[in-house]
N, C-alpha and C positions, 0 to 999 in steps of 0.2 A: 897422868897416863894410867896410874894405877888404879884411880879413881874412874876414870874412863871404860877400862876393863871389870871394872866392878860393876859398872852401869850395866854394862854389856852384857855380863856374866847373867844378872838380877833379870835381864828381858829375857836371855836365852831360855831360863829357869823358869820365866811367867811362863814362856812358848810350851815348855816341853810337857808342864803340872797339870792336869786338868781343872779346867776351871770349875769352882765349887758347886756352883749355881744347876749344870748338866745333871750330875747323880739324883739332885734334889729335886728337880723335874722328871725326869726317869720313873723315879719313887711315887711322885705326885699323881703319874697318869691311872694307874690302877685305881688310886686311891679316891681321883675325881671319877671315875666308872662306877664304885660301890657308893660313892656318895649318890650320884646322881641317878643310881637302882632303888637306893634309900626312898631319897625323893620323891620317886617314881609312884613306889608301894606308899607312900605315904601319902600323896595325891591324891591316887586312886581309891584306898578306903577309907579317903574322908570326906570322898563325897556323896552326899544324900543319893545324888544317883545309882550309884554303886550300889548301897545300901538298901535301894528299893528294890532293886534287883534281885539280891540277897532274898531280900522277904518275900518277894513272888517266888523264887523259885524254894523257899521252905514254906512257903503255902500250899501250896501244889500237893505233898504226901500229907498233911496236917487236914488238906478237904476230902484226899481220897481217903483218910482212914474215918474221920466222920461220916463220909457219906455210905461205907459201909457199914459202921457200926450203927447209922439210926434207918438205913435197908434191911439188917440181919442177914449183909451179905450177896454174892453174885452168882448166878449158876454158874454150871462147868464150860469151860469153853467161850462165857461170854466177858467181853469186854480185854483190857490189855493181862499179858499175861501174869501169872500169880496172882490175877485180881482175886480168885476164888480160894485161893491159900487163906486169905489174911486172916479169917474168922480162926481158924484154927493157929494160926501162928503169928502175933504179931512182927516179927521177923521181915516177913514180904511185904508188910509196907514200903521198906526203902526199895527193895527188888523191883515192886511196881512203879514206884516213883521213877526208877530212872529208866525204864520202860519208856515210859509217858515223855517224861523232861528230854533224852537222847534227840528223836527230832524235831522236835521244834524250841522248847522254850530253850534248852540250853543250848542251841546255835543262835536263837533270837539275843541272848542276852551276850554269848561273847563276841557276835557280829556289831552289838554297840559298841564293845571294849573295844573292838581289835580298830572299826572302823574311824575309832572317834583318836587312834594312837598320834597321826603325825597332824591330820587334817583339823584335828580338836585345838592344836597349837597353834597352829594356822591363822584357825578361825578367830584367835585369842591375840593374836599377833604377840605369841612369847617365844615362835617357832626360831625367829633369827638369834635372838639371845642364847637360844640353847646351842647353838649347830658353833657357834665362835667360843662356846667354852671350851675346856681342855679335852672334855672327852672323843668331841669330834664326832662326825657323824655317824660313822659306822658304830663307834659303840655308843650313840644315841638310837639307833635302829634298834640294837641288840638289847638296850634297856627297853625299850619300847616293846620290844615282844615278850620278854621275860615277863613284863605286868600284865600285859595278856593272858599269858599263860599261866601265871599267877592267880590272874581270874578264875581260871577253868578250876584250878583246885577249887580254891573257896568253894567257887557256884557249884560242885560237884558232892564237897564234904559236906554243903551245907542241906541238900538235897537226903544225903544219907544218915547224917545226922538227924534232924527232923522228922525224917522215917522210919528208925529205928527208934527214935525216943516218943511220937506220939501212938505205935506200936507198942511198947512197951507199956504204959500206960492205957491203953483201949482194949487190948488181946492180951492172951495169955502167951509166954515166950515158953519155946520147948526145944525139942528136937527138930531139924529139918531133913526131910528126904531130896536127896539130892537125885538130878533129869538123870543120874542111871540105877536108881533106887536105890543107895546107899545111902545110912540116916547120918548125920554128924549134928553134936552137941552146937549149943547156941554160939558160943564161941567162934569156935570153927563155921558156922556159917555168917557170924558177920564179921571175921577174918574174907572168906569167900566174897561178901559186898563192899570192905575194900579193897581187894582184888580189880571187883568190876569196875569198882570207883577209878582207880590209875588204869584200866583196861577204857574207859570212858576220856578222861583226862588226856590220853594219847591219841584219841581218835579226832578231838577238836584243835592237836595242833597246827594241822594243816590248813583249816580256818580260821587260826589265828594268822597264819605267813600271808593267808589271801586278802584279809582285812586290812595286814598293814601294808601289802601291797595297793589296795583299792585307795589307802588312806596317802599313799607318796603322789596319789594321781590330781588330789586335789584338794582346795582350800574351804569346801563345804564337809562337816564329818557327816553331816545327814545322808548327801550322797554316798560315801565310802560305805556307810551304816545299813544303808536299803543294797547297797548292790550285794556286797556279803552277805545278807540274810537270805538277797533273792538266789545268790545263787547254789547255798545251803537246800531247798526249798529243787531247786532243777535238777540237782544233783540227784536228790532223792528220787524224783518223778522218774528222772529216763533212769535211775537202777530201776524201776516196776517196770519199766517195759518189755516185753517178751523179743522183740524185733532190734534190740538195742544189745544184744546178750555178750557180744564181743566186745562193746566196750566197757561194760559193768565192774571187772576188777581196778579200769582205771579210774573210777568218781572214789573221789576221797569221804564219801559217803557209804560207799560198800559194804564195809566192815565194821560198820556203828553196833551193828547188832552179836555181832559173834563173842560175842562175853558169855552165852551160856555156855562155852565147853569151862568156865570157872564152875559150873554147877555140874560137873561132873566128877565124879571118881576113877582112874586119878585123873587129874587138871591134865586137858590138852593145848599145849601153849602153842600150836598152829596157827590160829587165826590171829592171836597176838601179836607172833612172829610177821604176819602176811600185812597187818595191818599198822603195825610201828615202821615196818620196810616204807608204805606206800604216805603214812603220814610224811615218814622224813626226804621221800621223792619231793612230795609237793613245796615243802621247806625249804626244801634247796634250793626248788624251780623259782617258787614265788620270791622267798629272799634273795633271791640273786636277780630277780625285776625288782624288788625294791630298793634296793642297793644301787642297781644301773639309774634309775631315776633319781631317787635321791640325792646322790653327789650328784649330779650332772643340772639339778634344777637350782632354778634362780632363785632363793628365800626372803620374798620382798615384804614377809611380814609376819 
């Protein structure tokens, strides 16, 4: 009997202890999310693609400062803006580059990333391995756009970098007059072009949520790839429109260009304000159709 009660006792005491195995998967889930963010980043710049990427878009300020240094430069007024600074400042190199890269090459390059995020897995048939790991799928979404947007850095730093450094090396570096005619040291004005660089990097996150949304739609990333580019590419068209004017503050294109109040004294952080609002609209909206699609679709590969 005693013995009986002792049995007793020993299950009631399994019942009541938690079992060890719960904490230690608990622990585990985070842990599989940074791994599998690791991963991610790890994938992404080690491929050649990625990479080529990279070097068109540090090509891009590297032709525009040769192409004015063996011109002797642009007149006033012509061509993209600060093109006519550069002789005197090598400085507005990166300023003009990202001029240039804002619309087209640098939505051309993260409409690959973003579109190639679910539909590239897809295509590869590694997508169902990933979705019955532990992270599950919503934090496989959420990694999936972090490398997106992980992109936009790179492809943005690497833009400013380039421009500042083949800049430095072709013109002479000085002072810069800032759009309300106050000069600040070199410092301070390429302090001001990474400013524009994270005022740039904010503006394509809403092209990153529409890409991975384009990419939960289907099992070609070419598709996902061409429609977020195309519609990078629309967006900007009807903001030109004069007859279109009511719906202009809604294209997540709008406010690509308002980084020149950073060129001003002092900084007016309005258009920032206006333009991180309407990025993290779109983010929400789009993540939240990828999110509705994603769990609810079949992963037959």
């Amino acid at each position: 009997m005693s013995s009986s009660e002792t049995a007793t006792g020993g299950g009631a005491g399994a019942e009541a202890a938690p079992p060890h195995p719960v904490p230690t998967a608990n622990r585990a889930r985070p842990a599989a999310g940074w791994s599998l963010l690791w991963s991610e980043l790890s994938v992404l710049f080690r491929r050649w693609r990625t990479w080529a990427m990279l070097a068109a878009l540090a090509a891009i300020p590297i032709l525009i400062a040769i192409a004015v240094r063996l011109t002797g430069g642009a007149r006033a007024g012509r061509g993209p803006a600060f093109l006519d600074q550069i002789t005197a400042n090598g400085l507005f190199v990166g300023f003009t580059a990202l001029v240039v890269c804002v619309p087209l090459f640098l939505p051309l390059t993260v409409g690959v990333v973003a579109g190639d995020t679910i539909a590239g897995e897809a295509s590869h048939g590694t997508l169902r391995y990933l979705v019955i790991a532990p992270a599950g799928r919503l934090r496989l979404l959420a990694v999936k756009y972090a490398g997106a947007a992980a992109f936009c850095i790179a492809g943005t730093l690497v833009v400013i970098v380039a421009g500042s450094a083949i800049g430095a090396i072709l013109f002479p570096i000085g002072p810069v007059t800032l759009l309300s005619g106050t000069q600040v040291g070199p410092l301070d004005a390429f302090g001001r072009l990474l400013m524009i660089g994270a005022y740039v990097v904010v503006s394509l996150l809403g092209l990153c949520a529409i890409g991975l949304f384009f990419s939960t739609l289907t099992d070609v990333p070419v598709g996902a790839m061409a429609a977020t580019i195309v519609l990078s590419v629309v967006s900007q068209v009807l903001d030109q429109l004069p007859q279109l004017e009511a719906l202009h503050p809604w294209l997540f294109s709008h406010y690509w260009f308002g980084f020149a109040d950073f060129l001003r004294d002092p900084v007016s952080w309005d258009a920032f304000g206006s333009n991180a609002l309407l990025q993290l609209g779109y983010v929400a909206v789009f993540g939240a159709l990828a999110v509705g699609r994603f769990t609810t679709k079949d992963i037959l590969s």
